[in-house]
N, C-alpha and C positions, 0 to 999 in steps of 0.2 A: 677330318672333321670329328670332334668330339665333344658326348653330350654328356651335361653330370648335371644335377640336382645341388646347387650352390647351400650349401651351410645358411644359417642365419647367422647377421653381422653381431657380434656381443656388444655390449652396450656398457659401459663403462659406470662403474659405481659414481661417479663423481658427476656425469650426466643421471645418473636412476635418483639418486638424492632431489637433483633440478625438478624432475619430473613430477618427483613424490609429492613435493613442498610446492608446483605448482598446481591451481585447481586449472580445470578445463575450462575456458573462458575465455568468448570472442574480443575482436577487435569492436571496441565502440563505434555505433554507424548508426544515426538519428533518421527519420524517415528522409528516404532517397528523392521523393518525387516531389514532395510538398514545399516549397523551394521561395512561393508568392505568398508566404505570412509576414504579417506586421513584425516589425524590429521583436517587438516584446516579446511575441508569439518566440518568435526563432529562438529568442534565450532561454525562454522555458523550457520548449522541445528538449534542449541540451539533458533534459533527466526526465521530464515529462511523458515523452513520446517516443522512447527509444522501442518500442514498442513494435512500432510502425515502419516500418524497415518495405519502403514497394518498390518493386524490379521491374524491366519489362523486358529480362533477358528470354522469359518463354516466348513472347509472342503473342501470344492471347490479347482477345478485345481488349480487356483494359490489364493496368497493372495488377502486380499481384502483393499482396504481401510475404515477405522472404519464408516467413514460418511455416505459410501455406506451401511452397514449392517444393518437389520431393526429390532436392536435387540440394548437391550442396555448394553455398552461395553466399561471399563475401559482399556487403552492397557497402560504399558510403554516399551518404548526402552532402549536399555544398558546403552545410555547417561544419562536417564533421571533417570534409578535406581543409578547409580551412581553422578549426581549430587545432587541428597538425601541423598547419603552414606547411603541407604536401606543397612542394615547388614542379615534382614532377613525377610522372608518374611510379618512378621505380622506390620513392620514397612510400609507395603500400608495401614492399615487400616486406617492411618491419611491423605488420599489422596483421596480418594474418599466415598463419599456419601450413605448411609445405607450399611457398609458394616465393618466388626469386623473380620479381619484377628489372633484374638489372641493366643495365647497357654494358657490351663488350671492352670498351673503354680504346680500340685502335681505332675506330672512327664515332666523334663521338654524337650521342643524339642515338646510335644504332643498338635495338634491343636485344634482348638474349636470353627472355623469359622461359620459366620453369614452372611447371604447376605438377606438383607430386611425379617428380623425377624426370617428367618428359619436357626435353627442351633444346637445344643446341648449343654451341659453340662458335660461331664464327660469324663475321664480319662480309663474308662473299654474301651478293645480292639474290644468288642464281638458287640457293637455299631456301625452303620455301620455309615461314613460320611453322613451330610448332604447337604454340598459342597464337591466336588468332585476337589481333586490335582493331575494334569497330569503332568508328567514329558517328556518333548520330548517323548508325546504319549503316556505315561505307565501308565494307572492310577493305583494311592499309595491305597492299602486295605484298610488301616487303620491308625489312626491318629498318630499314635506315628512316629517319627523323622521326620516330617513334618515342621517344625517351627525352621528350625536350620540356620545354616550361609548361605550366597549366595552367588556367585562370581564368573566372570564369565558368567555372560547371558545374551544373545540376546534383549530376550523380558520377557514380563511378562500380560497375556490377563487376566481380570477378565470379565465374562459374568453372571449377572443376570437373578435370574430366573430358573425353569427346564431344563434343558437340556439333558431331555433321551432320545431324538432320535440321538443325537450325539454320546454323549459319554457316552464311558464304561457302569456304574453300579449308580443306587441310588442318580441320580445326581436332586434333586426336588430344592435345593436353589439356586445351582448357579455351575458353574465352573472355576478352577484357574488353569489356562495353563500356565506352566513355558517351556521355550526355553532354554538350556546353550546351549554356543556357539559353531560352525562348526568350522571345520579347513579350512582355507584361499587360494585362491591362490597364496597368494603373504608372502613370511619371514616375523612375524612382532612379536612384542611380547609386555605385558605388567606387569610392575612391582609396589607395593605398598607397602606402610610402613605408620600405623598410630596408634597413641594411642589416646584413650581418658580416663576420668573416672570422678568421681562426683566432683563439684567445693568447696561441701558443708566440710569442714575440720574434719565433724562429722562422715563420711561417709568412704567408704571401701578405697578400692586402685584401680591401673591403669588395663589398658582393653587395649593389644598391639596384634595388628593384622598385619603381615606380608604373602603377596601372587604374584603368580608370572605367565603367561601362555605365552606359547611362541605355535606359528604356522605356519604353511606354506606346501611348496611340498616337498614330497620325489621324486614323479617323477613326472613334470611336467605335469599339468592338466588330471593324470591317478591316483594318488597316492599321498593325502593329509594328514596331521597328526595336531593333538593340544596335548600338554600334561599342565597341569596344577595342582599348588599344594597352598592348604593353610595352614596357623600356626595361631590359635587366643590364647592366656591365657588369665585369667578374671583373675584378684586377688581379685576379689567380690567387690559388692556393697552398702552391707547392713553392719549396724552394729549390732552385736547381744548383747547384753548388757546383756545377759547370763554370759557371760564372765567373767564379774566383779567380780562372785563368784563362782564359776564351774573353778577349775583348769583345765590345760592342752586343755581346748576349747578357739578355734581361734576365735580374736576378726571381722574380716572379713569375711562374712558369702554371699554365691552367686557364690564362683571361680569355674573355669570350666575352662578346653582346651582343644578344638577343631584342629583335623586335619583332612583334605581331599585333596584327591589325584582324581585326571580326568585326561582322556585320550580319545581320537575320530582319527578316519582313516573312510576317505570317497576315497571309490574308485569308481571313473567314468570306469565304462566296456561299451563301446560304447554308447546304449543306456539305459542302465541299472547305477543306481546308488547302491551304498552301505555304508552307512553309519554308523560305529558303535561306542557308546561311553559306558565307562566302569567306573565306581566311588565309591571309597573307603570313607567313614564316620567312624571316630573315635571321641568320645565326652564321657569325663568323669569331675566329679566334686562334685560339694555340691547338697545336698536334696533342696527341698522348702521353699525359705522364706518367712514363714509365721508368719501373725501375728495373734494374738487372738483378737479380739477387744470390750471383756470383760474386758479388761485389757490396752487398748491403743484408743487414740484417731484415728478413721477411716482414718482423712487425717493426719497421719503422717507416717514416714517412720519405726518407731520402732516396732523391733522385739527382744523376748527373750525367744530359746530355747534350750533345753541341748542336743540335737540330731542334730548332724549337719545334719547328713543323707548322701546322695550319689545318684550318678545316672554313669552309665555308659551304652555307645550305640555304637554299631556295623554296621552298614548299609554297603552293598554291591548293588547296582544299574545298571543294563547293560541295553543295547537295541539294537537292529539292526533293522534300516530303508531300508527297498528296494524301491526304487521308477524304475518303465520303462514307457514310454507313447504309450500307446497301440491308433491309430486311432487319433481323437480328445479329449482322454481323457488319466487319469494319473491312474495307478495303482498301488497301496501303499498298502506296508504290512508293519506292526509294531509288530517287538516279545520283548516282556519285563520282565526283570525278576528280585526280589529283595527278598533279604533277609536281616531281620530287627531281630538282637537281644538284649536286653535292659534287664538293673536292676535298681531298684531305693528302696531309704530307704529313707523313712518322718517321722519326728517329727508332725501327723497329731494333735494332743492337742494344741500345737503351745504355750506351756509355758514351763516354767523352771522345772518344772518336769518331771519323767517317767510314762505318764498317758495311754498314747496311740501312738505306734511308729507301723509302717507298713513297709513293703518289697515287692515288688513284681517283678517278674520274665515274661518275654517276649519273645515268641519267633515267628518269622511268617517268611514262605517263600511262593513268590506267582510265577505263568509266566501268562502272557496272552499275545494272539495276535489277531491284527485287521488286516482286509484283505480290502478294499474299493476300489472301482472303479468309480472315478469325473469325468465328461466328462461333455464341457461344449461346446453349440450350440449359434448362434447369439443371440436367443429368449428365451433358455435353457439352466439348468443347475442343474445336476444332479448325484449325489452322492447316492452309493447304496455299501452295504458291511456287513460284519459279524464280531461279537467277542467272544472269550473267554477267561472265567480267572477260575483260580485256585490258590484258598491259602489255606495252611497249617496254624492255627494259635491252641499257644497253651499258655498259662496264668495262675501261679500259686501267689496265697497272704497271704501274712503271718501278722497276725496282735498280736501282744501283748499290753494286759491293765490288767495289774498287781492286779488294786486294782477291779477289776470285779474279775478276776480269774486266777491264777496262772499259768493256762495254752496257751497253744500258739494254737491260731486260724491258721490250712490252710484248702486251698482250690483252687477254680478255673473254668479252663474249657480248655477245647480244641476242635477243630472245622474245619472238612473240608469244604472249600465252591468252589462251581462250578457256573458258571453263563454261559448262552450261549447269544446270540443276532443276533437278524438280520434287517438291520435297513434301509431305504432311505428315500431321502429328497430332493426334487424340488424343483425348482424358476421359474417360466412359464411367461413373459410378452407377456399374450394373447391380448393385448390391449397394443400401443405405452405407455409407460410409465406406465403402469399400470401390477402388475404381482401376479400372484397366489403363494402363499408360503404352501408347504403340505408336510409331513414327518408322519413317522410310525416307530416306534422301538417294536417287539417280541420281550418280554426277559424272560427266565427261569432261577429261581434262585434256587439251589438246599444246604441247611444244615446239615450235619453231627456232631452231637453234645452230649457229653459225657461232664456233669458240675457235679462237688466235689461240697458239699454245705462246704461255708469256716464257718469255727466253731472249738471250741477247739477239741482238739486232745492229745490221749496221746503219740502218737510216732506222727515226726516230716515227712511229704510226701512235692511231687514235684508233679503239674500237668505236668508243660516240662521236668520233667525226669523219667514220668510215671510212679510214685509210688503211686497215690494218688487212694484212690477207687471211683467206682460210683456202684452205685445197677443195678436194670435191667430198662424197659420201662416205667415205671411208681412209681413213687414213694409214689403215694395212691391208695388205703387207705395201713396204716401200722400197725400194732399192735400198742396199747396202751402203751406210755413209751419208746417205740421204734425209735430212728430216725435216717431214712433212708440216708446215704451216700452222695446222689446225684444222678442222674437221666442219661439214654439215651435215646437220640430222633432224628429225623430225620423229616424233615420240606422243603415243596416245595412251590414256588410261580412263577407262571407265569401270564404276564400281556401283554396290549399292551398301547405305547404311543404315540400318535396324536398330531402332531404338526397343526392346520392353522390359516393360517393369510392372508393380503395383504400388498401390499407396493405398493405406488404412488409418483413417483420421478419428479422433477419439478427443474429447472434453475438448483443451485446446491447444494436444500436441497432433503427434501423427508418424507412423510407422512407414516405410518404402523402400523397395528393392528394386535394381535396373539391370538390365545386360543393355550395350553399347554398342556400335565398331563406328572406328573412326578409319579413316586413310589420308595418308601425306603421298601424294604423287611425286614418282621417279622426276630427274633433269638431267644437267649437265653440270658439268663443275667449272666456274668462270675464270679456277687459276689453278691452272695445270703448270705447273713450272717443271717436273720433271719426267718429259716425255717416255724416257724407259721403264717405270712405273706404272705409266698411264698404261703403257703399253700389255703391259702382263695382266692388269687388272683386264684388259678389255677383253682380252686372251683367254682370260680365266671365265668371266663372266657372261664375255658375248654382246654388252653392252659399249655404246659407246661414254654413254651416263649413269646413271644408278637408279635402282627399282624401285616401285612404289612401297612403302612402309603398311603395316594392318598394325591397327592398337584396335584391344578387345579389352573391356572394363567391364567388371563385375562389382556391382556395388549395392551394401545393404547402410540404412542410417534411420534415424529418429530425429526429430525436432520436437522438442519438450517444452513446455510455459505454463507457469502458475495461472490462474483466472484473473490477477491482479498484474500478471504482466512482469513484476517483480524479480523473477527468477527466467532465466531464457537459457537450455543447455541443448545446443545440433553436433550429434557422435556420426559419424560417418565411418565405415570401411571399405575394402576397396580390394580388387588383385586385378592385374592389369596384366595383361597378357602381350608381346611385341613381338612383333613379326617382322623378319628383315628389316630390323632395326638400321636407319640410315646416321650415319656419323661421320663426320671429318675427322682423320688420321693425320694429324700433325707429326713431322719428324722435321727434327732439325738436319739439313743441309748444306755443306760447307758450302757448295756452287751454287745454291740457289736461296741460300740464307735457312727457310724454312718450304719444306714441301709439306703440302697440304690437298689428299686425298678425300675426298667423298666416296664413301660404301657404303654397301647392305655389309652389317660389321658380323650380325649377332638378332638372334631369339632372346629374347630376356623376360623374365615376369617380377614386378613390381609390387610389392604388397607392400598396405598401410595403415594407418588406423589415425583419426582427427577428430580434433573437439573445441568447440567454440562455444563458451557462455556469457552470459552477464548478469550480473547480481545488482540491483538497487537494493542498498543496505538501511536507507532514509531519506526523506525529500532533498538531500542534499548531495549526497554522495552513492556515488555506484561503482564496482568495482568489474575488471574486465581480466580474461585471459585467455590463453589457447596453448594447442599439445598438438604437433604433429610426428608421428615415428613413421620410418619408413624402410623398409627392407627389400633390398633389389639385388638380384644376381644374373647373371647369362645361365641360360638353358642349353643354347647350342651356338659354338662360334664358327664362322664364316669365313672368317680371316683372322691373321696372323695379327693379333694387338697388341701383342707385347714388343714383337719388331725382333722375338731373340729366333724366326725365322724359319718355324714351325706353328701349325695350331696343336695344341696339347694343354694339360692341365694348369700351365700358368696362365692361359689368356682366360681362362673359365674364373681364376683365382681375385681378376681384378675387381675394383669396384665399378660400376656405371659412373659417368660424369655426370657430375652437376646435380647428383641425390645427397644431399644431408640427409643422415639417419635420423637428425631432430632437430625440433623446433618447438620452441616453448615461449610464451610469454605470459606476458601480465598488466596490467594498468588500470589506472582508476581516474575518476572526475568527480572535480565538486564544485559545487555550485554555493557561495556565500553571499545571503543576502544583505545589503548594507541598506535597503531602504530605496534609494533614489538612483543606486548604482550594483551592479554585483561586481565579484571575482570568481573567475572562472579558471581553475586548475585542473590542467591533463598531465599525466605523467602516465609513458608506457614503456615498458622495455620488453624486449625480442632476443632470442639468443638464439642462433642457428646453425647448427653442427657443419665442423670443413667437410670439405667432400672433395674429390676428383674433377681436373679439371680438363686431361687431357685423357682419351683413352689408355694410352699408357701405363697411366698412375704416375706418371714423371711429373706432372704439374697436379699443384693442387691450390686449393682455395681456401682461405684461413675458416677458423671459426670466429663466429662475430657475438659481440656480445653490444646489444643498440640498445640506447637508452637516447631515449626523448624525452623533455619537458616544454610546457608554455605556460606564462601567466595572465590572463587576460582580465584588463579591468575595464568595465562599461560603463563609461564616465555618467555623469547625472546630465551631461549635455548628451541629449540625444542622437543618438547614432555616431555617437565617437567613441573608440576606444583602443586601447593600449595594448601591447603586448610585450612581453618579454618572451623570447623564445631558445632553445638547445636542442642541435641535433648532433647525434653519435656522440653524447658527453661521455662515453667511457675511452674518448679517443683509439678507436678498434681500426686497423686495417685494413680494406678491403679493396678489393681488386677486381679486376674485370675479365681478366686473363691470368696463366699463369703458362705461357708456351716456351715452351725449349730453344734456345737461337745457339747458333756454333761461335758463341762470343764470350769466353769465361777466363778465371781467372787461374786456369790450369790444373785446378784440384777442386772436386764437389765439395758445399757446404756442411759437415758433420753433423750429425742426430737425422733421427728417423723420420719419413711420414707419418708414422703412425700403423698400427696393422688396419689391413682390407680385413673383407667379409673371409678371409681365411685364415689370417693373422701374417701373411708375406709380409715384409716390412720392406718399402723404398726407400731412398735416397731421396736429397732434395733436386739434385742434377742425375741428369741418366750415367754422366761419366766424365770423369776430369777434361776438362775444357770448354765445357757446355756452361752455358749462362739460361735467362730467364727475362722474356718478353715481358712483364707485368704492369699494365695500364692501372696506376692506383687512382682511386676515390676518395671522396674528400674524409679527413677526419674529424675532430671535434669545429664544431657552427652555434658561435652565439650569435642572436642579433635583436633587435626593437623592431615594430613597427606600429603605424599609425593608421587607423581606418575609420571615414566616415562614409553612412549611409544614411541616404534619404529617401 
């Protein structure tokens, strides 16, 4: 075991220049909640009322405005996800500052978010979030169908940072609160039609998205309704050059189509509200497209494999909100319940052979419900309340590599989890302007867990359709020769999480500092493929799964605003502290393709520094940007990451995955009045430094440079209007993965990663013969679309 104090990462003249020449300046986000204005209103707001920015990530009786909150907090409103043509949720990650909203790209729809360096890697179900996605209240178990279409929605909060006194479960990075929309007091409805696809003529075909919601009363102001439906078909975007010689496989590789259906009835009973909304997810299509990049240059788009693959998903989502206001405060109860079923089939080798092709099987159903009671006083305000969740989750994978062995790898897990909590949180201004900030969240996490070690087999088993075996409580010691099935265990964690701080409010900005702790509870890992590993980890640890995780966040910031609103500038800082940092340890495996370990890896602290403003420069135009640096190293390692077989000062020397040192952007909007009609231009671009994508340092992830435009013109016919729109027009690379496979083209690709935080320079391959799993993403999207509203 050895501990060092990590260097700071140097920062490259050519990024300090970027920085200089950008000013600090948020992502555009028009008021969040205000959603039931008149057409005219809505296009005003567009510069009018950016002002107005309400959240209701605190909790509190009513919302809050963002400026007022002493926390820091990305919000968009409907307007403003839709003046991005935001399709899905990880298209915010190019709008605000240390934050990577992406999906993994091996199974797709499955998230993989990042909020200031804390995040994961993987694709296994049995990993709990390390951002936390609320849906109208429900927090999602788990990442799979997370990352699919939007439409439809109110708002959209991202909150950095812990957040266990609030919400739900596991929430140590941060929280992403999605709103879809309430039914209306008044008839109104909105329709669209838009296609886009690549400009590049090398490239797939079109991408037509058709959606429709209509709302209003059934019986006035007692009895309201929304029903909403959408259509997406992708005809894909990649080309797979497989094609060329592999009969009967389709030269378009990426199609997919999407349908969902929503529906919401809010009944007002005097004082009592009822709110419920109900939502159907269908999505099926093609496997990963991936490239090998033993074989292709990193920034290009080419891929060639002979498995197209598949993925299909089932999602069923409900909820019912009760709000009644008891005295001076609001009483809220949230029951939520989902049920997530998914298949997917990857070409994981990512070449024109049959080397290594995967399957696996999903299935989870969860309910939980939060009970809270907000009540807020002149001086105070105070939120106190309980939660539970329970999900059923169960995971079976099938893996074939032929030229290892003839036989067909399953396996799995399955897992009941329970979590209780009971949690409040104060705002005290014991002093004019000055106010005490204090929270506590108990939480017991309780695991139920039965894992099949995945490995060849001579008969073919399902862990979701409970065929697959597991042995008893422990699976060592075993006889010699012998190996054991897979394991049962049962695993408890309770903790408590502390929120304080202060906040000192002045004209009409306002100063605040916090300390934090969050926790991600220990589990089990759903895909052990290589049992002699398992073996030593357990050996070493004592576990048969991995430990619970502690993030500790130290944070000071300011939120600033002219009295005219004009100028808006929130700086945040940050040092985050990580405790038995849990990570999956990827290595490539000739017998088992890729083995993939879960461990307590590493202590690591996080330091950063963030900045979000907006400028209105004249009633027409306003400019926007943002700056995030971040500097991360391991304090003390736990394990061997480098894999050369020792812990010593090369694992201390890596960088952390999935931190970019920076991220900068910029953007502006303008509003051009023609009289009877406007034109409404946004243009923002994001640039977000590579980083690490496996512990290793052997994979890593490009740096991306996004640029987005749209042209919107609001016809003189009422509630019609046009758009022109561009995503990722600097056609940038980007990837979902970047893992190690024993599939290569006998010799690594030449030039460096780049130096780490000590200046070590990788490879692009760990070692002649080794390839590269890489799920890419789409690159340059133009497209038109049509929308009326009534």
């Amino acid at each position: 075991m050895t501990t060092k104090t990590p260097a700071a990462s140097p920062l490259r003249l050519g990024k300090l220049a970027l920085l200089v020449s950008a000013a600090t300046l948020a992502p555009f986000a028009a008021q969040a909640q205000d959603t039931e204005q008149p057409q005219d209103d809505v296009r005003a707001s567009a510069l009018d009322d950016i002002n107005e920015i309400l959240v209701t990530g605190t909790k509190k009786k009513d919302a809050e405005n963002v400026q007022d909150i002493p926390l820091a907090v990305t919000a968009f409103n409907a307007g403003t996800l839709e003046a991005f043509k935001i399709r899905d949720i990880s298209g915010l990650s190019f709008q605000a500052p240390t934050v990577s909203l992406d999906q993994v790209g091996t199974s797709r729809g499955t998230a993989n978010f990042t909020v200031r360096g804390l995040g994961i890697n993987s694709s296994i179900p049995s990993i709990d979030p390390t951002v936390g996605v609320f849906v109208d209240g429900v927090y999602l178990g788990i990442n799979g169908g997370v990352v699919f279409d939007l439409f439809d929605l109110d708002s959209v909060e991202i909150l950095r940072g812990p957040q266990g006194v609030l919400f739900g479960r596991n929430v140590t990075g941060g929280a992403v609160v999605i709103n879809t929309g309430n039914p209306t007091e008044d008839f109104r409805g909105k329709f669209r039609a838009a296609v886009d696809g690549p400009v590049d003529g090398g490239r797939g075909g079109a991408n037509y998205t058709v959606s429709g919601v209509v709302s209003g009363p059934i019986i006035e102001d007692v009895l309201l309704f929304k029903v909403g439906a959408y259509y997406n078909k992708d005809e894909g975007y990649f080309r797979n050059l497989a094609a060329e010689t592999i009969p009967n496989l389709s030269e378009n590789h990426g199609k997919a189509e999407t349908k969902i259906l929503r529906g919401a009835l809010e009944a007002r009973l005097g004082g009592l509200t009822l709110l419920g909304k109900l939502d159907y997810f269908e999505s099926d299509g093609d496997g990963p497209s991936a490239q090998n990049r033993a074989f292709f240059d990193r920034n290009s788009f080419d891929i060639a494999i002979d498995n197209p693959g598949g993925y299909s998903n089932e999602i069923w989502t409900g909820s019912l909100t009760a709000t009644v206001d008891i005295g001076r405060g609001t009483l809220t109860n949230v029951f939520g319940w989902r049920k997530y079923d998914a298949t997917t089939d990857g070409d994981i080798d990512a070449t024109p052979e049959f080397l290594f092709h995967s399957t696996t099987e999903t299935a989870q159903e969860q309910f939980s419900n939060e009970l809270r009671y907000a009540i807020s006083f002149d001086k105070l305000d105070l939120t106190v309340g309980g939660f539970y969740f329970n999900q059923d989750l169960a995971y079976t994978e099938v893996r074939q590599l032929p030229r290892a062995t003839p036989l067909t790898f399953f396996g799995g897990g399955r897992q009941d989890h329970e979590v209780l909590g009971l949690f409040a949180n104060a705002q005290w201004e014991f002093i004019d302007s000055l106010s005490l900030i204090a929270g506590i969240r108990w939480n017991q996490e309780t695991k139920d867990a039965a894992v099949t070690f995945v490995r060849p087999r001579l008969q073919a088993c399902s862990v979701v359709q409970g065929t697959c075996p597991t042995t008893g409580n422990n699976p060592i010691p075993f006889p010699t020769g012998i190996e054991p099935n897979g394991f049962e265990d049962r695993i408890r964690f309770r903790n408590l999480s502390p929120k304080l701080g202060l906040q000192y409010e002045f004209a009409d900005s306002q100063l605040y500092g916090h300390w934090s702790r969050g926790f991600r509870s220990g589990g089990y890992n759903f895909r052990i493929t290589n049992v002699g590993i398992f073996n030593r980890a357990v050996a070493e640890t004592g576990l048969l799964g991995f430990d619970e995780e502690q993030v500790d966040n130290f944070e000071i910031g300011g939120k600033f605003q002219t009295a005219d609103a004009s100028f808006t500038l929130n700086v945040a800082g940050y040092v985050t502290k990580v405790g038995n940092m849990q990570r999956e340890v990827n290595l490539a495996g000739v017998g088992e393709g890729v083995v993939q370990n879960i461990l307590n890896t590493a202590d690591a602290t996080i330091k950063g520094v963030e900045a979000e403003a907006r400028m209105r420069v004249s009633p027409s135009l306003a400019f926007t940007a943002n700056i995030g640096i971040i500097d991360a190293g391991y304090d003390e390692v736990l394990f061997d990451i480098s894999g050369d077989g020792q812990i010593n000062d090369a694992d201390l020397a890596l960088s952390l995955p999935r931190v970019p040192p920076i991220t900068v952007g910029a953007g502006l909007i303008h509003d051009w009045d023609l009289g009877s009609s406007n034109i409404l231009t946004r243009v923002n671009y994001q640039y977000r430094d590579r980083a690490a994508y496996t512990d290793d340092n052997f994979g890593w992830l490009n740096d991306l440079s996004n640029l987005e435009a749209n042209i919107t013109w609001n016809t003189p016919i009422r509630g019609l209007s046009l758009s022109i729109y561009g995503r990722n027009l600097l056609d940038q690379v980007q990837e979902g993965g970047d893992t190690q496979v024993p599939f290569g083209s006998g010799a690594p690709t030449t030039g460096p990663r780049g130096p780490n935080s000590t200046g070590v320079q990788r490879p692009f391959q760990a070692q002649p013969g080794l390839g590269t799993f890489s799920p890419l993403m789409r690159g340059r999207n133009v497209g038109i679309e049509a929308m009326f509203e009534f």
